[in-house]
C-alpha positions in Angstrom: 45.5 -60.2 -88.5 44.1 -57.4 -89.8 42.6 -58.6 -93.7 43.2 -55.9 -96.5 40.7 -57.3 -99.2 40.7 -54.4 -102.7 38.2 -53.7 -105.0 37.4 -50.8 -107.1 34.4 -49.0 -107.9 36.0 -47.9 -110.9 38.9 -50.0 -112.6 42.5 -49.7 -110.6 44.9 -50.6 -113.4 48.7 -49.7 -113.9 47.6 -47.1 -117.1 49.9 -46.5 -119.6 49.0 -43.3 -121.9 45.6 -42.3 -120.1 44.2 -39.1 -119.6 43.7 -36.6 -116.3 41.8 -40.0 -114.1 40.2 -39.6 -110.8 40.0 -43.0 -109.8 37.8 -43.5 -106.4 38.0 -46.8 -104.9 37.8 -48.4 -100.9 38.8 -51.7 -100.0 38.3 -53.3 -96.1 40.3 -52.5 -93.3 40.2 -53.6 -89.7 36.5 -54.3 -90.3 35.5 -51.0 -91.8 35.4 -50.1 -95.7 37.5 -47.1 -96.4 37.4 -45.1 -99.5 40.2 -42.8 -101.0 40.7 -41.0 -104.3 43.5 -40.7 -106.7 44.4 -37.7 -109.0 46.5 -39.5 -111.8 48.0 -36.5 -114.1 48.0 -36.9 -118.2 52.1 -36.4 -117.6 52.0 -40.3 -116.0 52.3 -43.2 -118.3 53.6 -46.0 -116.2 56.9 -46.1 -117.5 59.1 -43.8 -114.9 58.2 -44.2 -111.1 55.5 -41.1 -109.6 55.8 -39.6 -106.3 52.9 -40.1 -104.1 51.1 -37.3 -102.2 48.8 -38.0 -99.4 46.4 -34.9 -99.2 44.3 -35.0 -95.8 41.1 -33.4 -94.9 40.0 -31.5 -91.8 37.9 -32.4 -88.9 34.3 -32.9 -90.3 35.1 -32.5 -94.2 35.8 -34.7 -96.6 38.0 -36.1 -99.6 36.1 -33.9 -102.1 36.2 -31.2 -100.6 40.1 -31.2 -99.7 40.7 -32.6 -103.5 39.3 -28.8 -104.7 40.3 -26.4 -101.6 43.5 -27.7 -101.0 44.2 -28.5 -104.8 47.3 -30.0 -105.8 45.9 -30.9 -109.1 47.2 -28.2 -111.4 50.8 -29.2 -109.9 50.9 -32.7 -110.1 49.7 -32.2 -114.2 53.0 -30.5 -115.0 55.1 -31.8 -112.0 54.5 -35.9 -112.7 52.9 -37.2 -108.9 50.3 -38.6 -107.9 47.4 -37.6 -105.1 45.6 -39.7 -103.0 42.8 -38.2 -100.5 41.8 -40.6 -98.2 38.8 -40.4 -96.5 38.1 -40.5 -92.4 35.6 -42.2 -90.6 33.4 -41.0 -88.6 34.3 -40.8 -84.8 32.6 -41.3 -81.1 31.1 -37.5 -82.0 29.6 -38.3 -85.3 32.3 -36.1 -86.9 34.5 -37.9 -89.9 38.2 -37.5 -88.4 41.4 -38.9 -88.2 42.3 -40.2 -85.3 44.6 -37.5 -83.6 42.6 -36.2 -80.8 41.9 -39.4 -78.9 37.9 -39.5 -79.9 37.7 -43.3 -81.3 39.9 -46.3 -81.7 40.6 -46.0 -85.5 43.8 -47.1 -86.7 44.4 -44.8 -89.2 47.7 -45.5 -89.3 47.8 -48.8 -90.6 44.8 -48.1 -93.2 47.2 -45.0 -94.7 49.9 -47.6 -94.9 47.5 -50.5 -96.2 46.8 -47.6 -98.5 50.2 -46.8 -99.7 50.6 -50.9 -100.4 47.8 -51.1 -102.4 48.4 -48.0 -104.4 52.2 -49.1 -105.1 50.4 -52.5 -106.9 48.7 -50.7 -109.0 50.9 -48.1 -110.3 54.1 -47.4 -110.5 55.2 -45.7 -107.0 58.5 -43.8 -106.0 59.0 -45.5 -102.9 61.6 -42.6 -101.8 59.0 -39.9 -102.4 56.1 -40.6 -100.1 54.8 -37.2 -98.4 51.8 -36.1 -96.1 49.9 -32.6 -95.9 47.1 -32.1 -94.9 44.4 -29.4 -93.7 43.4 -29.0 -89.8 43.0 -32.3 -88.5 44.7 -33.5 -91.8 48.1 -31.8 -90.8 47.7 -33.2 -87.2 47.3 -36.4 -89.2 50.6 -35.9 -90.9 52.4 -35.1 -87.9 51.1 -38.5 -86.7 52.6 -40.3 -89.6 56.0 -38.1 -89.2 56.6 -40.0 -85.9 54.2 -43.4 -86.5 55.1 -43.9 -90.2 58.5 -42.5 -90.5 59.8 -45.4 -92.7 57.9 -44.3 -95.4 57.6 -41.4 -95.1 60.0 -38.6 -96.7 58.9 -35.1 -95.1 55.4 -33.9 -93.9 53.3 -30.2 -94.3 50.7 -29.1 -92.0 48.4 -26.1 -92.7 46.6 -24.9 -89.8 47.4 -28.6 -88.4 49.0 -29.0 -84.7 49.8 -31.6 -82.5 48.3 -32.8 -79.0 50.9 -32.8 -76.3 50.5 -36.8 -76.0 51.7 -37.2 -79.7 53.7 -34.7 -79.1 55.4 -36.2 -76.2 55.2 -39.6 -77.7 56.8 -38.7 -81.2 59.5 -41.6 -82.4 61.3 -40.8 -85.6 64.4 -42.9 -87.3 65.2 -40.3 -90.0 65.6 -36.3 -90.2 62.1 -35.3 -90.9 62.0 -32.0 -93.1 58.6 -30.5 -91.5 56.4 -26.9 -93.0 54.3 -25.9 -90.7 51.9 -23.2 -92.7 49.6 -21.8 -89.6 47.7 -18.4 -89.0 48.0 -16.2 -85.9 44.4 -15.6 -85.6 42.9 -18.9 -86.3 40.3 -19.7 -83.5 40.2 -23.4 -84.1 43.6 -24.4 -83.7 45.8 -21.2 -81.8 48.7 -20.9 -83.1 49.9 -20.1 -79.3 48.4 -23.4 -78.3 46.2 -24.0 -75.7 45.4 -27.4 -73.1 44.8 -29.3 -75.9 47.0 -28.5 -78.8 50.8 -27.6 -78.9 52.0 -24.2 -80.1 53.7 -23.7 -83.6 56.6 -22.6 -81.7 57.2 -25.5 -79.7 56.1 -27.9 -82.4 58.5 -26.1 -84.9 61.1 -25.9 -82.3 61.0 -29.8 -81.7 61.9 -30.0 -84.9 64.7 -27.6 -85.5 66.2 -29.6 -82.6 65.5 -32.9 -83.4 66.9 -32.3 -87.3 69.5 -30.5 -85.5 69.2 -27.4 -88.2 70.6 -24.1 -87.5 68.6 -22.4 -84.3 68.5 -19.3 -86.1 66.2 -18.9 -89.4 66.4 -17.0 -92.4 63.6 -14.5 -92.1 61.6 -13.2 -95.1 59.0 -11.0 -95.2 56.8 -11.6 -98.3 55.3 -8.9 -100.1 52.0 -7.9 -99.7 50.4 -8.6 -102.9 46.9 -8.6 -101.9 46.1 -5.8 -99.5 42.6 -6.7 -99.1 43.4 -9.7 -97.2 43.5 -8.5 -94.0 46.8 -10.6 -93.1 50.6 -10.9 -94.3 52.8 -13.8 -94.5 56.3 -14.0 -92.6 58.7 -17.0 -94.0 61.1 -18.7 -91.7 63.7 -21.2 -92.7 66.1 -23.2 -90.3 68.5 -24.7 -92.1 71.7 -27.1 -92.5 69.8 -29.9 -91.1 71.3 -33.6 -90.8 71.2 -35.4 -94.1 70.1 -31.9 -95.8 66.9 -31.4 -94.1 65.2 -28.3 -93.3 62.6 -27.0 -91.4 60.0 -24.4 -92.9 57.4 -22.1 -91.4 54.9 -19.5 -92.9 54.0 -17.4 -90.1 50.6 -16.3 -91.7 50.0 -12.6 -89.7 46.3 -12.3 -88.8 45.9 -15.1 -90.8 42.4 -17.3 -90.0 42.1 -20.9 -89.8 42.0 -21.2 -93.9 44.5 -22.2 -96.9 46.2 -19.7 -97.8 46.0 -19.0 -101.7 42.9 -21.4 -101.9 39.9 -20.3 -104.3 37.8 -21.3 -101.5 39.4 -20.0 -98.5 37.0 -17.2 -97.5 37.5 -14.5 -94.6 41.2 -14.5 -92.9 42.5 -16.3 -95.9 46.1 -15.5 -96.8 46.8 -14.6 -101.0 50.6 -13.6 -100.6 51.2 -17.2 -101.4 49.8 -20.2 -102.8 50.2 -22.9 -99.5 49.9 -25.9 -102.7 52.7 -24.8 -104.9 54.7 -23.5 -101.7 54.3 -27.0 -100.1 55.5 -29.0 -103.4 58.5 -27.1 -103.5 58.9 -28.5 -100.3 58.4 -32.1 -100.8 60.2 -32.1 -104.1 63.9 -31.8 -102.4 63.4 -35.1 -100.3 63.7 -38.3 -100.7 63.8 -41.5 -98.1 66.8 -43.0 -99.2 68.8 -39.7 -98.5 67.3 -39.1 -95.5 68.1 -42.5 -93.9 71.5 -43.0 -95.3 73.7 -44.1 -92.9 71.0 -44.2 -90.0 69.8 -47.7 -91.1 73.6 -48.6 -90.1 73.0 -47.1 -87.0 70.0 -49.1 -86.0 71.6 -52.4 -86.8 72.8 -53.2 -83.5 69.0 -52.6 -81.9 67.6 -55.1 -84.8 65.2 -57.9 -82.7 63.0 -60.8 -83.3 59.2 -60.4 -81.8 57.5 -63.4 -80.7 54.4 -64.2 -81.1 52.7 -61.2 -83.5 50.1 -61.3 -84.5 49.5 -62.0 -80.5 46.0 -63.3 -78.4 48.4 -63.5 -75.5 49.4 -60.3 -73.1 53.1 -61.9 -72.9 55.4 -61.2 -75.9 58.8 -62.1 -76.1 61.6 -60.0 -77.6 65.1 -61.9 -78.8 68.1 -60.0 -79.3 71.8 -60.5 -80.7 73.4 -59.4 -76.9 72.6 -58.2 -73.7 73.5 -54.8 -73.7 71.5 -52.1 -72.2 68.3 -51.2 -74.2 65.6 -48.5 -73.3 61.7 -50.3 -75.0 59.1 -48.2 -75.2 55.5 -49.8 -76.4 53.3 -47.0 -77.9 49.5 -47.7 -79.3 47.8 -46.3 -82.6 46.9 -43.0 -80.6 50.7 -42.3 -80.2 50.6 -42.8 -75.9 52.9 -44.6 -74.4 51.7 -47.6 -72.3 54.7 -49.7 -71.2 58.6 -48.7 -70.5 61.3 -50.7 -69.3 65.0 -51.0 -69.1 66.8 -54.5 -70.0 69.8 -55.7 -70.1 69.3 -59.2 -71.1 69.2 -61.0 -74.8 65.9 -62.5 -73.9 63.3 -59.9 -72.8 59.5 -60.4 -71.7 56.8 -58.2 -71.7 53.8 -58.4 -70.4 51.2 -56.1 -72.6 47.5 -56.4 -71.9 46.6 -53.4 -74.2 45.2 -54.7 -78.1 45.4 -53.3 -81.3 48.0 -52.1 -83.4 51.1 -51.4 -81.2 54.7 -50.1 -81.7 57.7 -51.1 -80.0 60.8 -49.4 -80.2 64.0 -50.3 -79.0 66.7 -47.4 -78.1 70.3 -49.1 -77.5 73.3 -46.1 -77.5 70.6 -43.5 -79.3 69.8 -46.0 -82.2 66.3 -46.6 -82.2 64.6 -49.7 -84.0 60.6 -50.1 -84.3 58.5 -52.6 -84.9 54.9 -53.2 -85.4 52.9 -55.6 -83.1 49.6 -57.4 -83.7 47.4 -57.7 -80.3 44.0 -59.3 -81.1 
C-alpha cells in the first residue's frame, strides 16, 4: 500500500489566533516527495470549520507562480478558506504536470486526496466544501478530480483548462457536479474549438448541462466592456435549475488568449472585464457535498460491494454482492481509461485484472453507480 509518511519544513499545527501563514510543506507519496502550499487567512482561528481550495498550476509552472497569478489570497482573508497549491512532478518530457495528458504514470489523484487527509489533521476542514480550479493543465486537473474524486469534491472551475476525449469519455460522477468553465476563443494552447487532442468547451460544457440535467437553454449576459484596451470581451452563460440546485457556468472570453482573466500578471490577450478569482468563489461558495449528494447516497445502496483482496499482488479480484441482479463494472486506471467491462448477473463476481496501480471500479445496477478504489501492486 501506498505509505503517506508527513513532515513539515515549517511547523503544520491546528493555529488558533495566528496571522496571514504560508505554510509550505511535502510529505512521501507513492515513492516520490511532493510538496504543497497553504494560504491560512488572519480571519481563521480554528474554532469554526474552513473551506478548502485546491488552486492548480499549468503545464510547466509551478505553485508559486499560480499562488500570485491566479490569487485567491485577497478572497480567502475576508471570505474565511483556505488554499492549498500543490505542486506537479515532473513528467516523461521534463515538464512539471499533472497527469491529464497521458505523459507519465503519476497518480495524482491519490496524492491530492492523501493531501486533502493530511490537511483535514491539521486544521480544521469543511468536509462539505472541498473545491478544484485550476490554470491550463490545472483545470484539466480539476476536471479529473470532478469524475476521479467526486466524493470529495463539491464543484470544480477550469480557466483555460479542457479535457482529453479519454477522460472525457471515461468521466464517472455520483453527484451533480456544478462546473465554470472560464476559456478564451483565441487561446492557441488549448482551442476553445478543440482539436485531436483536447475536447471543445462546447462539448465539455454541454456534458455537463446534460449530465446535471440543467435547463438546455442559458441565461446570456454580455458584460460591459470596462477595459477597452484589452483587445477582448467577456460573454456570461448560465444553465440553470440543475438537480440538487446545481448549475453550470461559462465565461465565453471573446478574443480572449490563453491567460487569467483579471490577473496582474496576465499579459497580452488577457481579459479585465472580470476578475476569474472573485468570479470563481462566488461560484464555489453556493455548494456544498452534503447537498449535492442528498438522496443519491440512497440510491447507490443497492450497488454497495465487498472487494477482495485490495491492496492486490494477484491479477484475480473478487467482488461480493448482496444479490444477483444485473450490474454493468467498469475498471478505470489513474489516467481515467477504461481497461476492463463486463456484465454479471451473479452475487459472486471475478475479475481477472493484470493492469497495476491505483484502479477504480464502479458498479452501475438500475443507473446507481458505486465506486471503489483498488490497490494493484
Amino acid at each position: 500500500m501506498k505509505k503517506i509518511l508527513l513532515y513539515a519544513s515549517c511547523f503544520l499545527f491546528s493555529a488558533i489566533g495566528h496571522a496571514q501563514t504560508t505554510v509550505s510543506s511535502s510529505f512521501e507519496y507513492d515513492g516520490e516527495e511532493r510538496e504543497y502550499k497553504l494560504y491560512i487567512p488572519d480571519i481563521y482561528d480554528g474554532t469554526q470549520p474552513a473551506p478548502l481550495l485546491f488552486n492548480l498550476h499549468g503545464y510547466g509552472s509551478n505553485n508559486l507562480e499560480q499562488e500570485v497569478y491566479g490569487d485567491f489570497r485577497p478572497i480567502a482573508d475576508t471570505a474565511h478558506f483556505i488554499i492549498v497549491h500543490p505542486m506537479g512532478l515532473v513528467d516523461d518530457f521534463g515538464s512539471t504536470h499533472w497527469n491529464t495528458f497521458g505523459t507519465s504514470s503519476v497518480d495524482d489523484v491519490g496524492f491530492l486526496s492523501a493531501l486533502i487527509d493530511t490537511i483535514y489533521a491539521a486544521y480544521n476542514i469543511d468536509g462539505n466544501r472541498i473545491y478544484s480550479t485550476g490554470m491550463s493543465n490545472g483545470g484539466f486537473m480539476s476536471y479529473k478530480l470532478a469524475c476521479l474524486l467526486s466524493g470529495r469534491i463539491a464543484a470544480i472551475a477550469s480557466v483555460t483548462g479542457a479535457m482529453t476525449p479519454v477522460e472525457f469519455d471515461a468521466c464517472i460522477t455520483n453527484h451533480p457536479m456544478p462546473v465554470m468553465e472560464i476559456h478564451g476563443t483565441a487561446d492557441g494552447t488549448v482551442p476553445y474549438d478543440g482539436n485531436l487532442f483536447f475536447m471543445s468547451s462546447t462539448d465539455i460544457i454541454d456534458h455537463w448541462v446534460a449530465f446535471n440535467e440543467c435547463d438546455p437553454e442559458p441565461v446570456i449576459t454580455e458584460l460591459p466592456d470596462v477595459d477597452g484596451s484589452d483587445g477582448c470581451t467577456a460573454t456570461h452563460f448560465v444553465y440553470e435549475n440543475g438537480l440538487l440546485g446545481s448549475t453550470v457556468e461559462h465565461y465565453r472570453i471573446n478574443d480572449g488568449g490563453h491567460t487569467w482573466p483579471g490577473s496582474a500578471f496576465g499579459g497580452a490577450g488577457t481579459n479585465n472585464d472580470l476578475n476569474a478569482s472573485l468570479e470563481i468563489w462566488r461560484f464555489f461558495s453556493k455548494y456544498k457535498l452534503n447537498v449535492l449528494t442528498s438522496g443519491i447516497e440512497k440510491e447507490a445502496a443497492p450497488v454497495e460491494f465487498m472487494m477482495y483482496p485490495n491492496p492486490s499482488n494477484q491479477s484475480e479480484v473478487t467482488l461480493s454482492f448482496a444479490d444477483n441482479a444485473v450490474k454493468n463494472i467498469a475498471v478505470h486506471n489513474s489516467l481515467g481509461q477504461v481497461i476492463l467491462e463486463t456484465t454479471e448477473a451473479a452475487s459472486t463476481i471475478q475479475l481477472n485484472i493484470e493492469e497495476k496501480g491505483m484502479l477504480f471500479v464502479t458498479i452501475n445496477q438500475d443507473g446507481a453507480m458505486h465506486t471503489q478504489k483498488l490497490v494493484r501492486n
